[in-house]
C-alpha positions in Angstrom: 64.8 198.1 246.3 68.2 198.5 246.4 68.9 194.9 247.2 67.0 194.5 243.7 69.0 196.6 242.1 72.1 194.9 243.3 70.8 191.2 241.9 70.1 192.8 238.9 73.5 194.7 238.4 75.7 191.1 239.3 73.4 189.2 237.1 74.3 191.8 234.1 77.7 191.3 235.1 77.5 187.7 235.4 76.5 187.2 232.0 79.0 189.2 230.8 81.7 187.7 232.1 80.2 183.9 231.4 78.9 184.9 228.1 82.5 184.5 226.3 83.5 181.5 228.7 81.0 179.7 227.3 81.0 180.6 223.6 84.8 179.8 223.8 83.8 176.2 225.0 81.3 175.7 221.1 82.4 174.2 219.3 84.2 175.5 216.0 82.8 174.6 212.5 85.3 171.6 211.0 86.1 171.8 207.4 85.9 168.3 205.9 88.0 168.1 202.6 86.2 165.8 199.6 87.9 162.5 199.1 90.0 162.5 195.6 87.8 161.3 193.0 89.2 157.5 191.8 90.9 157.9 188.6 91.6 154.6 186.8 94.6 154.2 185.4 94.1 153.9 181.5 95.8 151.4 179.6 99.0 152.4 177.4 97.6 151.6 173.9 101.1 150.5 172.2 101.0 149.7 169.0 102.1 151.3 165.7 104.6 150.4 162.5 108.6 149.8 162.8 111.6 148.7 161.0 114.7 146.9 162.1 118.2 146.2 161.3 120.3 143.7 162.8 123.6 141.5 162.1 124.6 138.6 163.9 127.4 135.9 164.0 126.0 132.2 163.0 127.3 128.8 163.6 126.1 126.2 160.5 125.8 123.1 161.1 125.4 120.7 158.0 123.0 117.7 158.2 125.1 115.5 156.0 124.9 115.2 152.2 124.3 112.4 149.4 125.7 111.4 145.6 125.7 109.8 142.9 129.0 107.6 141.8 128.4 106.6 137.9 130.8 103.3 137.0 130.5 99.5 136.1 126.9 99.6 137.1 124.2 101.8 136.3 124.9 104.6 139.9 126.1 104.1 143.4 124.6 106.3 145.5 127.0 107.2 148.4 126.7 109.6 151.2 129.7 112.3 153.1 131.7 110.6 155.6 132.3 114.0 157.4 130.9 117.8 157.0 131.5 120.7 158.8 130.7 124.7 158.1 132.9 127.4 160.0 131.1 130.1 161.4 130.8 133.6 159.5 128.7 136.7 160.0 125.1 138.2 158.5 122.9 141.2 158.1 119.4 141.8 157.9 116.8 144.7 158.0 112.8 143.9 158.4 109.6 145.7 158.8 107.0 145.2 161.3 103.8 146.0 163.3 103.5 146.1 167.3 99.7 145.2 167.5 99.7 146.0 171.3 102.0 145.5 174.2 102.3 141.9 174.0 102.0 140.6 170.2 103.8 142.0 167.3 105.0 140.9 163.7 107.4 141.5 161.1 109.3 140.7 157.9 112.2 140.2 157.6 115.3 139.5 155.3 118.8 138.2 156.0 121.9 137.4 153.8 124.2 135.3 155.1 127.6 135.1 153.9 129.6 132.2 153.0 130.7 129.6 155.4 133.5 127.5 154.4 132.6 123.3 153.9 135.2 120.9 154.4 134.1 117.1 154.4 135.3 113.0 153.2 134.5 111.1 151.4 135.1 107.3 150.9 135.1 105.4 147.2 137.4 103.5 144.6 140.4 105.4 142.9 142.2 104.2 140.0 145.2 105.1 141.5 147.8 103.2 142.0 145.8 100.3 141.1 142.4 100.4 139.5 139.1 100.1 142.4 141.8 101.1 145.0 139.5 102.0 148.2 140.5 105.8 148.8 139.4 108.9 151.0 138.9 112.1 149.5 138.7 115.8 150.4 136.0 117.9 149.8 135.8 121.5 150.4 133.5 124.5 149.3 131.0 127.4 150.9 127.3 128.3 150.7 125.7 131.5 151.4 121.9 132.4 151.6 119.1 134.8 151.4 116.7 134.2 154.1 113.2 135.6 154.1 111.1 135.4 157.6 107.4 136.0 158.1 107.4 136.1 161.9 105.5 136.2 165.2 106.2 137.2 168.4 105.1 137.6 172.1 106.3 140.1 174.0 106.1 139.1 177.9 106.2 142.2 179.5 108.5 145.6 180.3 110.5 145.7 183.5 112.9 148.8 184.0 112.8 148.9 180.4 113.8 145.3 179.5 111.1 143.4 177.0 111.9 139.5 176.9 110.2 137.9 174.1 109.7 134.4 172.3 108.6 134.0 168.5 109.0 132.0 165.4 108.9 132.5 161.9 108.2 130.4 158.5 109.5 131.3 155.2 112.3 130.5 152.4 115.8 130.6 151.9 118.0 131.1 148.4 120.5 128.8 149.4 123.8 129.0 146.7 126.9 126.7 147.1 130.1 127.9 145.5 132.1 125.1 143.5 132.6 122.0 144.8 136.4 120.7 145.1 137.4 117.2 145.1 140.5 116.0 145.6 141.8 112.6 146.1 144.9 109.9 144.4 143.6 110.2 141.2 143.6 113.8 141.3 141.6 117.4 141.7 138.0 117.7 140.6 135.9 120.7 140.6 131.9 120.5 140.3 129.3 123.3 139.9 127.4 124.2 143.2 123.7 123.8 143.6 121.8 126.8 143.9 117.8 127.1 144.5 114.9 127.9 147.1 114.2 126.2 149.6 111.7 126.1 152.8 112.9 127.3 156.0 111.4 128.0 159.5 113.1 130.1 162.2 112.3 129.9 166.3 114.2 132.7 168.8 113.9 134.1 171.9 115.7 137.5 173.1 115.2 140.3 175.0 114.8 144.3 173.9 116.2 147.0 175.9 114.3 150.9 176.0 117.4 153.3 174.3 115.0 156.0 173.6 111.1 156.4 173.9 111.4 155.4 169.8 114.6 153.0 169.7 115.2 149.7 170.9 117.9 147.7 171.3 116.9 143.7 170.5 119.7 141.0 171.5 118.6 137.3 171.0 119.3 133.6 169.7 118.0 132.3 166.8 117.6 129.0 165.6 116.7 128.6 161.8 116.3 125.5 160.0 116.8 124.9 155.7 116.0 122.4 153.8 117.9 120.4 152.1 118.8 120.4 148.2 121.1 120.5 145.7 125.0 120.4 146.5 126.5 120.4 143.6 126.1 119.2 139.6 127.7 116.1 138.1 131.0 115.9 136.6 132.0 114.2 133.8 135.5 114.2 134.5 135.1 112.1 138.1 131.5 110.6 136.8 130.3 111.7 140.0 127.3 114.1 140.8 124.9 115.6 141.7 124.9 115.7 145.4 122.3 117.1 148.2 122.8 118.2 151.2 120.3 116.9 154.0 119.6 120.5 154.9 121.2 123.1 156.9 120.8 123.9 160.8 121.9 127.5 161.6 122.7 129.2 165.4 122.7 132.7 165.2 123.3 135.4 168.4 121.8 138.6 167.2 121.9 142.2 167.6 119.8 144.6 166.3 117.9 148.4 166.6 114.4 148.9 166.2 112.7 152.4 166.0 108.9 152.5 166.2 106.8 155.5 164.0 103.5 155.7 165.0 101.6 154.6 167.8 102.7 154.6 171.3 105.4 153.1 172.5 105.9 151.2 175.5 109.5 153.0 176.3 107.6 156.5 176.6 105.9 157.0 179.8 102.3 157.3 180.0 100.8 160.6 180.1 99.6 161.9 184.0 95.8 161.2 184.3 94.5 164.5 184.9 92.9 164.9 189.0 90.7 167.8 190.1 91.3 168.8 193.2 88.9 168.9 195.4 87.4 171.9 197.2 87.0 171.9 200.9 83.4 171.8 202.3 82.6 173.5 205.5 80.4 171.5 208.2 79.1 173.5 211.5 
């Protein structure tokens, strides 16, 4: 009896004792968090109205130029030995329309203010001897109004930088101030040609995040004018009109733009909004 009792006393204490040893060897429950739900990144919807303002220094280059010499016979037609147009500086504004992050379009308007001409001519003075082959000098300027539809693409932002391409079609008032001639027989003055004429523009640049609004847009453009009328006839040298060929034009530009509405691509994209997750218990 006794030796029962004693079995049954160690096995009380035996399980005791083991009881915790073994519930200390369970495992404990793990706590799995939820993976992140995947939030797609939404695309920055630029677009919205702007306006611009820019002035530039251009180089003109003159594509030669043509007149008509009245004399014996009916007209000699006969053309400028030389031409050249000094540089000289312009201004412009425009308003335009960013359709998305890559294509946008504006107007835009810029006067350009007078270049100086200086170009020869070669003919028949009556001085000192009449049909005495002679040179003369010509000299003048020309300013114009240039209006641009344009188009451009915008390639893509890096640290802020945009390059783009584009190319525009429009018209230019082109007006040249009074034509000087002087040569043996003496000084002659004509009236310059003034009119419209077509025009087509093709640049590439690159704009530069100043604010979230404000750009700054540093380029090259390359306009082209048509030619037209020079200058009117003059009775006194029985010479005129003239035409020009038409008028190339390298500009290096500089300009701010500020965007109104719409998003721009210089302000950061809002944060997508993520949920965190809450943590889920397993046993």
């Amino acid at each position: 009896m006794f030796k029962t009792a004693r079995m049954a006393l160690l096995a009380v204490l035996f399980a005791g004792v083991a009881g915790p040893l073994f519930a200390a060897d369970l495992p404990e429950p793990q706590v799995e968090e939820a993976p992140p739900p995947v939030v797609e990144a939404q695309p920055v919807n630029v677009g919205g109205w702007y306006i611009r303002g820019d002035i530039d220094y251009h180089w003109s280059r003159f594509g030669g130029g043509d007149y008509i010499t009245y004399g014996a016979a009916p007209q000699i037609q006969g053309s400028f030995d030389t031409g050249n147009l000094k540089g000289a500086f312009s201004a412009g504004a425009g308003i335009g329309y960013q359709i998305d992050d890559h294509f946008r379009t504006d107007l835009t308007g810029d006067y350009l203010f007078s270049s100086n001409f200086h170009g020869s001519t070669s003919g028949f003075c009556n001085t000192p001897a009449p049909n005495t082959p002679c040179v003369s000098s010509d000299t003048s300027s020309y300013s114009a109004l240039l209006l641009l539809a344009n188009a451009y693409v915008d390639i893509g932002t890096w640290h802020g930088v945009t390059p783009y391409v584009g190319a525009g079609i429009g018209g230019a008032w082109v007006k040249w101030d009074t034509l000087h001639n002087s040569d043996a027989d003496g000084d002659f003055f004509h009236q310059g040609g003034k009119g419209w004429r077509f025009a087509y523009a093709l640049m590439a640049g690159a704009s530069y995040c100043l604010t979230d609004r404000v750009k700054l847009d540093v380029g090259y453009r390359y306009s082209h004018i048509n030619g037209g009328k020079m200058f009117e006839y003059a009775s006194d040298s029985n010479v005129g009109p003239g035409y020009d060929r038409g008028i190339n034009v390298h500009e290096v530009r500089g300009g701010l733009r500020y965007q109104f509405g719409g998003q721009s691509d210089c302000a950061p994209p809002p944060e997508p909004y993520v949920p965190q997750p809450e943590p889920i218990y397993t046993k």
